[in-house]
C-alpha positions, 0 to 999 in steps of 0.5 A, spaced: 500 500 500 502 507 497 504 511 503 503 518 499 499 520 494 500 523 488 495 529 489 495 533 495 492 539 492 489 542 486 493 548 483 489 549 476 482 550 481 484 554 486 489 559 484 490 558 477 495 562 472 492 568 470 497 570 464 491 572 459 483 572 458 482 574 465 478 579 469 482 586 470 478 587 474 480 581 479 483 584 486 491 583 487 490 578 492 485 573 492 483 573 499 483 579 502 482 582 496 483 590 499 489 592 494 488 593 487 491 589 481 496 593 476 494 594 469 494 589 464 501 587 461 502 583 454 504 576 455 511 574 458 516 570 454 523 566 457 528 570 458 536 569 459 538 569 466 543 575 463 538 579 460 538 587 462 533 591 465 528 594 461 528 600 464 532 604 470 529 610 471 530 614 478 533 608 482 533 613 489 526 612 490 526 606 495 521 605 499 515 601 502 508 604 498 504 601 494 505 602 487 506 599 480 513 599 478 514 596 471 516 589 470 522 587 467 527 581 468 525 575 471 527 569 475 529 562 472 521 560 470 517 566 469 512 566 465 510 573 462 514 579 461 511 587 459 513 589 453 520 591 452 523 598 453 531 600 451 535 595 455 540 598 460 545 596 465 544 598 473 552 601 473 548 607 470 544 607 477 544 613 481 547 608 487 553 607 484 555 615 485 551 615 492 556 615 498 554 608 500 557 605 493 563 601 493 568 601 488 567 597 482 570 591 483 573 590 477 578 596 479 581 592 484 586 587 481 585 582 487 579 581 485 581 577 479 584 571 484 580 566 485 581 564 492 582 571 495 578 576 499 579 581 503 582 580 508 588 578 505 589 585 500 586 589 506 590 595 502 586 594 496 579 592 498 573 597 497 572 602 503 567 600 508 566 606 513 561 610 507 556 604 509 552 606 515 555 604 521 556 598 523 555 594 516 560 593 510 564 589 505 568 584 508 570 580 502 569 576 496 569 568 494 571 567 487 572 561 483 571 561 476 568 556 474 561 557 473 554 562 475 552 561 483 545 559 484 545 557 491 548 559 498 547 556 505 551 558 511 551 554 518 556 555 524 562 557 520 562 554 514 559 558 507 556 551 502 556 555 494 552 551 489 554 552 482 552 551 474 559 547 474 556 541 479 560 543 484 558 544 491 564 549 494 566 549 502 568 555 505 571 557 512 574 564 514 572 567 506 578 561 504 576 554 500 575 549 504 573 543 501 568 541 496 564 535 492 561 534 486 555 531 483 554 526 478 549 531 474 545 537 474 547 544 476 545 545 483 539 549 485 538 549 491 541 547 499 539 546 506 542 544 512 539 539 517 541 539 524 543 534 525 549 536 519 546 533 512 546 537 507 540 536 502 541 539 495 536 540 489 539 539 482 537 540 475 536 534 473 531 533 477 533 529 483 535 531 491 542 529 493 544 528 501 551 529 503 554 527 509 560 530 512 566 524 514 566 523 523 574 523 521 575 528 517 571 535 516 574 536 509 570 530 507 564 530 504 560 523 502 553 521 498 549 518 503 544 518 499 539 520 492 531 522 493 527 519 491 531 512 493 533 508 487 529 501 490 523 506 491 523 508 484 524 501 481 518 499 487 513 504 484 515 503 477 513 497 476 505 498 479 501 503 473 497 506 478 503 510 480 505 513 474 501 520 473 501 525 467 508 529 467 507 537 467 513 537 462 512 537 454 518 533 453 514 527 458 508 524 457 508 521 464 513 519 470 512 516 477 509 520 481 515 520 487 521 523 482 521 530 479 521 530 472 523 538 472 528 541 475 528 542 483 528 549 484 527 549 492 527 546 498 526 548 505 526 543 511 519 543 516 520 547 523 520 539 526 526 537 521 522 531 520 520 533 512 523 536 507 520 539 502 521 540 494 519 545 488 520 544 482 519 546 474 514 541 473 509 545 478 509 540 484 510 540 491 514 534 494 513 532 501 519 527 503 519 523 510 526 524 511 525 518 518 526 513 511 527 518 506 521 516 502 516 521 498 509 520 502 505 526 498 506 530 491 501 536 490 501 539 484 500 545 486 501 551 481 499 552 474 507 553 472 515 553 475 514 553 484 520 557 484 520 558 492 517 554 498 518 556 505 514 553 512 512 556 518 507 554 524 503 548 521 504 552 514 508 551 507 507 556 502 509 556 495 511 562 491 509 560 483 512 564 476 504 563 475 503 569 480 500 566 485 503 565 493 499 559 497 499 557 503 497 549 504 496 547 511 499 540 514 496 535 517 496 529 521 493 523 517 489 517 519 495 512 519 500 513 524 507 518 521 503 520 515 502 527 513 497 531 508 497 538 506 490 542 504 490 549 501 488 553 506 489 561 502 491 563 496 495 570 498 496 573 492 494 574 485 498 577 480 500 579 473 507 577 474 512 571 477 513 571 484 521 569 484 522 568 491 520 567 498 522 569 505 520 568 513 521 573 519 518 567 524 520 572 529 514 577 526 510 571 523 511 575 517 512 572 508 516 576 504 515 575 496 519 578 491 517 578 483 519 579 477 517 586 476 521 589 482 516 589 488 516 585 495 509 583 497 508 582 506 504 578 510 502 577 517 498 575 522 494 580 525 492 580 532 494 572 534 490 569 526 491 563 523 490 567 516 495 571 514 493 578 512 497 583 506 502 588 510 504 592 505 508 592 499 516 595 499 519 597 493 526 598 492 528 594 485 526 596 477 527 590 475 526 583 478 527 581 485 531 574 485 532 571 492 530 574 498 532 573 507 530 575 513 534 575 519 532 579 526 528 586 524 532 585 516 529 583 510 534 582 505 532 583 497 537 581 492 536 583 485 537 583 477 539 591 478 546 588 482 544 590 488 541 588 496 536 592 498 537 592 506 530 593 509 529 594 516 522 593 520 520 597 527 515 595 533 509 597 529 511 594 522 513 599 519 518 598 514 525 603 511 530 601 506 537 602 511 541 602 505 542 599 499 549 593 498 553 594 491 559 590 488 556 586 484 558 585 477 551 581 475 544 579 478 544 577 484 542 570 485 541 567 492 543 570 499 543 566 505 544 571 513 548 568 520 549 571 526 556 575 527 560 571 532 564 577 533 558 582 534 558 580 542 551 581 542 550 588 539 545 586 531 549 585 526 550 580 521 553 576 516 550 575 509 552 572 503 550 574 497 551 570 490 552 572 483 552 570 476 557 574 476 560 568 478 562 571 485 559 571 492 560 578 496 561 577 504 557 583 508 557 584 514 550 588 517 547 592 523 540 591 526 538 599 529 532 595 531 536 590 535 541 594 537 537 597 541 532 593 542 538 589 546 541 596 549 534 597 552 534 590 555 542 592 558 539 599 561 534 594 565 538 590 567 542 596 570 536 600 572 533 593 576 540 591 579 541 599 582 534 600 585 536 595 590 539 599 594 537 605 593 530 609 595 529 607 603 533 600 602 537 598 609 542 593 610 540 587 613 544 584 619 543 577 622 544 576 629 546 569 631 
């Protein structure tokens, strides 16, 4: 008996794509339904990942307001595009002669070693202090060996996935070690706790990495979603084959991808791990046996970002939408199902990336036209309701993060927005990071261990200029968050013994 199913969820149904013939007059967000939808745009078509913005007007206005900006280009599956205007390049950007602009790297001739960083040419590295205070570029991690698609960072290790196989190692901005897969391009990476790399590659499957008990430098393939025993198992029973959302593949089993995985997150128990991929479907594993229990077809085009919280995975599509599906238990012990629960947004142009802030129970969404999209629970809601939009990108959002009060927006204009949220959740683009050379594709964010508590982070940034930048990051809303709690604390120790308070003497 099959644990899994082949469909969770229906995507045509509920959210489906609305590239062309539909209403203009449908709301933006499917739900809510409060803001209105931008005009109409002409169909998408696919694009190159180094294709040029379609327009670079006044790049000073980033702000969080809402208003349609033009779309341009867009992530690695984006169904639709407005019509072109003159192509330009983001060096044009009025940032680049703003104070808070670094050095083009290209000037620097440490730039053109592969394996250096700042460190090691202190002398020659771009200057940080026209940053505001506190945030800065650190340095720059080269390899010439193709595009960077995928970052992620635990303790002090950085993993980089490229469009060479490779799977890069870095400690302390110098190479540390590095593997490589058999086929496909690497996409996407996580990390469990308990140290297994997970990696999502073009060719449709999901490889697990183990690193070696005797050598750190080591890293072995422990394993290959879905388990070979697995596919064969299932091939051989017609019941499980299903139609494939590829034009290429009449049909497919229902426990492999037959498109590229663009994503995966893992859930907040690290019990289940969860795929997205080009063929439009969301893969649930069980990773206690490495096995696919559900596939849900969720989307009428590419799942290009998935994210879970609290009992909810969304997934953002390059149909435009932004679901949310609920997990729940099944009716036999160690399953799980999931159902559509909302369809948060509805829009003319591909949703490229996702991000959460658990600590505000907020979902970030960037899209090809250059907007960030906000969620969040208002007043302890199950649902989540539309924040607000920030706009600081003409051109395509590509990858987003968020850590502490920060929400970073990485996109085809070359640049990270920096965006900072108060108490009321008010947000105010901070500052805007430069140096890159090409889109950028991926970030990943840690904690500074050298911070000694006052806010600040470590983010890494990925390129298809085949760089990943090194910045570190002040949180204002942290620092002072973490400053007030210290003058409490002072405050509580000092009033001991003041205002009335006598000593005490014990007779004995």
């Amino acid at each position: 008996m099959r644990e899994g199913r082949k469909g969770g969820g229906d995507g045509g149904g509920d959210g489906g794509s609305v590239r062309g013939g539909k209403d203009v007059n449908r709301s933006l967000f499917g739900e809510a339904g409060s803001v209105p939808r931008p005009s109409k745009v002409s169909s998408f078509v696919h694009s190159d990942p180094l294709m040029k913005s379609t327009s670079e007007e006044d790049f000073s206005a980033r702000h969080s307001s809402a208003s349609a900006a033009s779309p341009g280009y867009h992530s690695d599956r984006c169904s639709t595009t407005t019509n072109p205007g003159p192509t330009s390049s983001a060096d044009s950007s009025p940032f680049h002669t703003s104070p808070w602009s670094h050095h083009h790297p290209s000037t620097s001739p440490w730039s053109t070693n592969p394996f250096s960083s700042a460190d090691d040419h202190a002398d020659s590295a771009p200057a940080t202090d026209l940053f505001p205070p506190g945030t800065g570029l650190v340095g720059s991690l080269v390899r010439e060996e193709g595009h960077i698609y995928s970052l992620a960072a635990v303790d002090d290790l950085l993993y980089t996935g490229s469009d060479s196989k490779n799977i890069r190692v870095w400690k302390n901005q110098k190479e540390f070690s590095g593997f490589k897969s058999t086929s496909g391009l690497v996409k996407a990476i996580v990390i469990s706790a308990d140290r297994r790399i997970f990696t999502g590659h073009q060719d449709g499957k999901i490889r697990i990495w183990k690193v070696s008990p005797k050598d750190p430098r080591v890293h072995k393939r422990a394993g290959t979603l879905p388990r070979l025993k697995d596919f064969l198992k299932s091939s051989i029973n017609p019941s499980n084959y299903v139609e494939a959302r590829r034009r290429n593949h009449r049909s497919a089993v229902w426990i492999r991808h037959s498109d590229a995985v663009s994503c995966l997150t893992l859930s907040e128990d690290q019990s289940l791990l969860y795929s997205g991929s080009w063929d439009r479907t969301l893969k649930v594993w069980r990773l206690a046996d490495s096995r696919c229990i559900e596939s849900i077809n969720a989307h009428d085009d590419a799942v290009n970002s998935v994210v879970a919280m609290a009992g909810l995975v969304l997934t953002g599509s390059a149909d435009g939408t932004v679901k949310a599906w609920r997990r729940e238990g099944g009716k036999k012990a160690g399953l799980t199902r999931h159902v559509a629960e909302q369809t948060l947004a509805r829009l003319e142009v591909a949703v490229t990336a996702l991000a959460l802030n658990a600590g505000a129970g907020a979902v970030y969404a960037g899209s090809s036209d250059g907007v960030v999209n906000y969620w969040e629970k208002v007043n302890g809601g199950e649902g989540l309701t539309h924040g607000g939009v920030l706009q600081g990108h003409k051109v395509a959002v590509l990858c987003l993060a968020a850590a502490g009060s920060l929400v970073f927006s990485g996109s085809a204009d070359k640049t990270i927005c920096v965006w900072g949220r108060d108490e009321g959740g008010a947000h105010a683009c901070l500052s805007v990071l430069t140096g890159h050379t090409g889109p950028v594709k991926c970030l990943a964010v840690e904690a500074d261990p050298t911070a000694g508590g006052t806010g600040r982070w470590v983010v890494y940034s990925g390129s298809l200029d085949k760089s990943v930048k090194v910045w570190k990051v002040a949180d204002p809303e942290m620092g002072r968050r973490q400053q007030q709690r210290q003058q409490e604390r002072e405050s509580d120790a000092s009033s001991s013994f003041g205002h009335g308070a006598q000593p005490r003497f014990d007779m004995f």
